[in-house]
mmCIF file of the C-alpha atoms, coordinates in Angstrom:
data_MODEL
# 
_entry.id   MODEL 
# 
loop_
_atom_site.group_PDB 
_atom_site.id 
_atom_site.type_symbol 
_atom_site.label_atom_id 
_atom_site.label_alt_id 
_atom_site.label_comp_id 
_atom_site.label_asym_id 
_atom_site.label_entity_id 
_atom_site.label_seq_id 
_atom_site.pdbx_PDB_ins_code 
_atom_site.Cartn_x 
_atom_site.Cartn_y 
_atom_site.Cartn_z 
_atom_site.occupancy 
_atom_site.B_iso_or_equiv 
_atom_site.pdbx_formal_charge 
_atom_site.auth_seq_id 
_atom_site.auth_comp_id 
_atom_site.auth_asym_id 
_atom_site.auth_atom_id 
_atom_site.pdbx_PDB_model_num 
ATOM 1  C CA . UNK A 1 1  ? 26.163  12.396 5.134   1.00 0.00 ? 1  UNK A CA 1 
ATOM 2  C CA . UNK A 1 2  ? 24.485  9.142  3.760   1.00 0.00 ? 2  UNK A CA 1 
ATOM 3  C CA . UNK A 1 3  ? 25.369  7.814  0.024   1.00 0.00 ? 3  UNK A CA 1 
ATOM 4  C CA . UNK A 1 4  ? 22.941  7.831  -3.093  1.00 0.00 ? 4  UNK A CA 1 
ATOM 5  C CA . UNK A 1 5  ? 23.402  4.593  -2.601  1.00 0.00 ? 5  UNK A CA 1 
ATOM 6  C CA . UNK A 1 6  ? 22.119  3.980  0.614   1.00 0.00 ? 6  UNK A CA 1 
ATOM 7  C CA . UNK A 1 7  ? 19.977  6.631  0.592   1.00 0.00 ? 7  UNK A CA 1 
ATOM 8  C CA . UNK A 1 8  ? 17.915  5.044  -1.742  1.00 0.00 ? 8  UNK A CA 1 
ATOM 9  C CA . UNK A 1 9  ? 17.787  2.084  -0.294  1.00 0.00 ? 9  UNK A CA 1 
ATOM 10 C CA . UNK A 1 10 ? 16.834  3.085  3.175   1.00 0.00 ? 10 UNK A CA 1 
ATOM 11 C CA . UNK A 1 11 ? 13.737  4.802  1.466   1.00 0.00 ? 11 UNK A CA 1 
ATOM 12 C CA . UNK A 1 12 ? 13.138  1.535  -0.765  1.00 0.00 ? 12 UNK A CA 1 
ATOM 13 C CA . UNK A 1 13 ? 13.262  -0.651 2.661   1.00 0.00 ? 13 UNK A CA 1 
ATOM 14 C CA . UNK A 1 14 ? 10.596  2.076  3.973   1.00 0.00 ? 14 UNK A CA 1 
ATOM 15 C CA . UNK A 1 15 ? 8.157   2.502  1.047   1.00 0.00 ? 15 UNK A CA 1 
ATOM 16 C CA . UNK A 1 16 ? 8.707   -1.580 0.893   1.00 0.00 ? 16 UNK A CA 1 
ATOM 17 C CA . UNK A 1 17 ? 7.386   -1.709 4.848   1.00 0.00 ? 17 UNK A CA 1 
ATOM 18 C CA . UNK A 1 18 ? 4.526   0.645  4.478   1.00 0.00 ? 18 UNK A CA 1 
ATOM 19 C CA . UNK A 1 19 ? 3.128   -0.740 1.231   1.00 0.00 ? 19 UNK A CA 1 
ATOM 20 C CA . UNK A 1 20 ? 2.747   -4.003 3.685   1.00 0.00 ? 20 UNK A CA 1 
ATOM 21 C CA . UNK A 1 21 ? 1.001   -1.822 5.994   1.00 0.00 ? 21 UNK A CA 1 
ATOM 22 C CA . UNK A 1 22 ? -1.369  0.182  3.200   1.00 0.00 ? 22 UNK A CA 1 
ATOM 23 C CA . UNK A 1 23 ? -1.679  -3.654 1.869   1.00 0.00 ? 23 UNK A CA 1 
ATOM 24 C CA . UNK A 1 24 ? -2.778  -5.197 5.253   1.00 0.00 ? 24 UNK A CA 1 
ATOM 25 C CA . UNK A 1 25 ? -5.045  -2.534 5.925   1.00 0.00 ? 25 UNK A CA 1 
ATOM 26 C CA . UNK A 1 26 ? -6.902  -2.875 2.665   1.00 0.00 ? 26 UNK A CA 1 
ATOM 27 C CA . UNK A 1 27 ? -7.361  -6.561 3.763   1.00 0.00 ? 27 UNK A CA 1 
ATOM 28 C CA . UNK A 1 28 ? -8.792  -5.990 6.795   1.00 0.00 ? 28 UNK A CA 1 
ATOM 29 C CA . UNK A 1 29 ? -10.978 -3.371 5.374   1.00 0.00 ? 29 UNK A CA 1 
ATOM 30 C CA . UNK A 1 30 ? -12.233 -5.907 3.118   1.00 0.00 ? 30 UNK A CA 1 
ATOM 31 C CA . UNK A 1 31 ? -13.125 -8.216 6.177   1.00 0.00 ? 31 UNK A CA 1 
ATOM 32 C CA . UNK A 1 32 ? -15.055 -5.765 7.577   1.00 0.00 ? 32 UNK A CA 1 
ATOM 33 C CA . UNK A 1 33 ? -16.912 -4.577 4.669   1.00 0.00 ? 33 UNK A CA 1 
ATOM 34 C CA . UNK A 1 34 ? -17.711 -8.602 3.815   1.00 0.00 ? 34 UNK A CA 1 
ATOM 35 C CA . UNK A 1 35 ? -18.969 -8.680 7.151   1.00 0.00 ? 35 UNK A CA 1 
ATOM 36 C CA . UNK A 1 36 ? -21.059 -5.693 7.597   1.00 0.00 ? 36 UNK A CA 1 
ATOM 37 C CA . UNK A 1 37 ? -22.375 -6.750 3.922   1.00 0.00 ? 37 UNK A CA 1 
ATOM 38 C CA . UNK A 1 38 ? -23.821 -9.988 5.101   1.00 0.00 ? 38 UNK A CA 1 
ATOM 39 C CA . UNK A 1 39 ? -25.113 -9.495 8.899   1.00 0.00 ? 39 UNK A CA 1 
ATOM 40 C CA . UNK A 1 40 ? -26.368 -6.049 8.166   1.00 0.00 ? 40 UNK A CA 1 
ATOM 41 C CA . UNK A 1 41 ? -30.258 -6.755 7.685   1.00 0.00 ? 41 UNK A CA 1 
ATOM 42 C CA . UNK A 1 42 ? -30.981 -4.844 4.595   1.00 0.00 ? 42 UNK A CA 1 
ATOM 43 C CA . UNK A 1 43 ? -34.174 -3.359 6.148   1.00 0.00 ? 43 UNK A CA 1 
ATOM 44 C CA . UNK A 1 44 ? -31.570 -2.060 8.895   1.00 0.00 ? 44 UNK A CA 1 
ATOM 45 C CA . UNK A 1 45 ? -29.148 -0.769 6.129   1.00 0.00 ? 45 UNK A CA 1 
ATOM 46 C CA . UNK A 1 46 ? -30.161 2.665  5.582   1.00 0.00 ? 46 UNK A CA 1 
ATOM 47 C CA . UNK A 1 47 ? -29.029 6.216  5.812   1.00 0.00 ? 47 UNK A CA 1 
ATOM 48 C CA . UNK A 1 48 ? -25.248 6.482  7.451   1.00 0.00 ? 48 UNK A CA 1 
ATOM 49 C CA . UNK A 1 49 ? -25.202 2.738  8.036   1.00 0.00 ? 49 UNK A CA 1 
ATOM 50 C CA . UNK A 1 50 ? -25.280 1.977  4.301   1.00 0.00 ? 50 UNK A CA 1 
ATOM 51 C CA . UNK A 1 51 ? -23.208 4.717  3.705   1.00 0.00 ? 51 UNK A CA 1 
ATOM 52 C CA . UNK A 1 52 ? -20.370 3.321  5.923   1.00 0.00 ? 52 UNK A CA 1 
ATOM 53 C CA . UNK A 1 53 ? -20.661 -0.110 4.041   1.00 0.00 ? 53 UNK A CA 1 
ATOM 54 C CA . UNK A 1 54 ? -20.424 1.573  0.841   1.00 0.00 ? 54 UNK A CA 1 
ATOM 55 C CA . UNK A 1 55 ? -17.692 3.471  2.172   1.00 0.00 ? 55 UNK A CA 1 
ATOM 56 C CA . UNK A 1 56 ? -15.728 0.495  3.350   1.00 0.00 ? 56 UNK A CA 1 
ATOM 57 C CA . UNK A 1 57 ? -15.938 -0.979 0.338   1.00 0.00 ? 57 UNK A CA 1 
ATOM 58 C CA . UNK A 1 58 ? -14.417 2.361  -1.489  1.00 0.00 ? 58 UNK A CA 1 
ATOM 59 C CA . UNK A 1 59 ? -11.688 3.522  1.111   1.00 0.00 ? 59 UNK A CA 1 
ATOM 60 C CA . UNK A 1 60 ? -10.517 -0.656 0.444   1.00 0.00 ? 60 UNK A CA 1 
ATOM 61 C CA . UNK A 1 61 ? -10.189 -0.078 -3.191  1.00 0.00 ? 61 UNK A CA 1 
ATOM 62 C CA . UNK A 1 62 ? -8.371  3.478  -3.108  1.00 0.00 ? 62 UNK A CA 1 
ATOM 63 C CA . UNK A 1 63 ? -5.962  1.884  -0.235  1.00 0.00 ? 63 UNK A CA 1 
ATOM 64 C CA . UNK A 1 64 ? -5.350  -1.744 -2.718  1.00 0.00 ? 64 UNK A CA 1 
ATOM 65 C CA . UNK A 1 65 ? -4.903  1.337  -5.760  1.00 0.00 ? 65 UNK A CA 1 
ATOM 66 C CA . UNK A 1 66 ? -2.384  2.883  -3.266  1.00 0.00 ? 66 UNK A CA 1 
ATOM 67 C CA . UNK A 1 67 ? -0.062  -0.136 -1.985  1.00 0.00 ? 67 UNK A CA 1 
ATOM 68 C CA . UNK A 1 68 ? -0.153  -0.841 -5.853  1.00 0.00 ? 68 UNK A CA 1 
ATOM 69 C CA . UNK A 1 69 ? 1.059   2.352  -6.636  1.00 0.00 ? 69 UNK A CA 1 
ATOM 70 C CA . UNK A 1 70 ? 3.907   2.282  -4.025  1.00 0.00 ? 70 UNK A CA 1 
ATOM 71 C CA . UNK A 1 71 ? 4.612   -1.437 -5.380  1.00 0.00 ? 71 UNK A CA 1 
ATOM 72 C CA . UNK A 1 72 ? 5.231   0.229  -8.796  1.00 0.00 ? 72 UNK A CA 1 
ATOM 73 C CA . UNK A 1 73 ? 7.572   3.154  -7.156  1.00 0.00 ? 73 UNK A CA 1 
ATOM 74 C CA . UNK A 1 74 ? 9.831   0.782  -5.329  1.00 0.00 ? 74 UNK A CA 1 
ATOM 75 C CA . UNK A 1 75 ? 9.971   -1.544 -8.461  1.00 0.00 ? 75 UNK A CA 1 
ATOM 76 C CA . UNK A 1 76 ? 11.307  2.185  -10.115 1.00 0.00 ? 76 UNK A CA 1 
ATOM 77 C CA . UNK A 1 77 ? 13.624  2.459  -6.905  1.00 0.00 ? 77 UNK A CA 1 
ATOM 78 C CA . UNK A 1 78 ? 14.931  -0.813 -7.336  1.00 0.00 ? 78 UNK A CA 1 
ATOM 79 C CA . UNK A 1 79 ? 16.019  -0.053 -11.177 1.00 0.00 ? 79 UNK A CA 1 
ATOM 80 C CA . UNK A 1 80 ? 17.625  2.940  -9.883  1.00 0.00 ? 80 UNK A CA 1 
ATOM 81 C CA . UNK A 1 81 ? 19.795  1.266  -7.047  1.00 0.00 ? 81 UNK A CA 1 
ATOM 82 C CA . UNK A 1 82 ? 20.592  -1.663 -9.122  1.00 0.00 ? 82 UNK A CA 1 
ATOM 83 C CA . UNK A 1 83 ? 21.986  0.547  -11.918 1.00 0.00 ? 83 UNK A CA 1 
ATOM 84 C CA . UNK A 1 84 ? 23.751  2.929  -9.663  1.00 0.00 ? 84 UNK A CA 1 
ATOM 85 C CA . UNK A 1 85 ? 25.344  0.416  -8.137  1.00 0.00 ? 85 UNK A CA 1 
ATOM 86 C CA . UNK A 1 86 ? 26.415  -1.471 -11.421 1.00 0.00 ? 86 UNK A CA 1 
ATOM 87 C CA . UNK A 1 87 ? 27.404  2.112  -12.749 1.00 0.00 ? 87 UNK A CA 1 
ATOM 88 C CA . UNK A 1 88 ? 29.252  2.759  -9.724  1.00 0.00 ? 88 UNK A CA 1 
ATOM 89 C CA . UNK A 1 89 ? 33.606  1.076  -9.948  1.00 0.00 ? 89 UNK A CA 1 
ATOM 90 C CA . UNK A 1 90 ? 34.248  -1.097 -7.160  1.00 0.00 ? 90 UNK A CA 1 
ATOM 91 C CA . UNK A 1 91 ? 35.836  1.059  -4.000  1.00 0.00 ? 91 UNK A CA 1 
ATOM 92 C CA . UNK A 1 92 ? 39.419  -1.191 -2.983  1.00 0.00 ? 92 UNK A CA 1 
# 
């Protein structure tokens, strides 16, 4: 069986990958959404099509509000390991 210890820091190392993930996916949303913003004729930007810009534009923010979030947990996480492991005597 794994350690606190480790434990916590294999899911810190995790939550630390995917926030990368959630973050690089909000940035390439945001590409997208600039893009569809400025070659979308507004005339032709109507209906679902305007929808899905709009949409774009929210699913961005709620992923950036996300990997922020996650940022804030694994900052917690960190606390948690470094004061378990300064709590913790030195094995001989």
């Amino acid at each position: 069986m794994q350690s606190k210890d480790a434990a916590i820091s294999d899911v810190l190392n995790q939550n630390v990958e995917a926030a990368e993930q959630i973050k690089a996916a909000a940035s390439e949303l945001e590409v997208v959404h600039a893009v569809l913003s400025t070659k979308v004729q507004p005339k032709a930007a109507e209906g679902d099509l305007q929808a899905a810009v709009e949409r774009t534009a929210e699913i961005e923010q709620q992923l950036s509000e996300t990997a922020q979030a996650l940022d804030k947990s694994n900052e917690m996480l960190r606390e948690i390991d470094a004061n378990q492991g300064a709590s913790t005597p030195a094995k001989k």
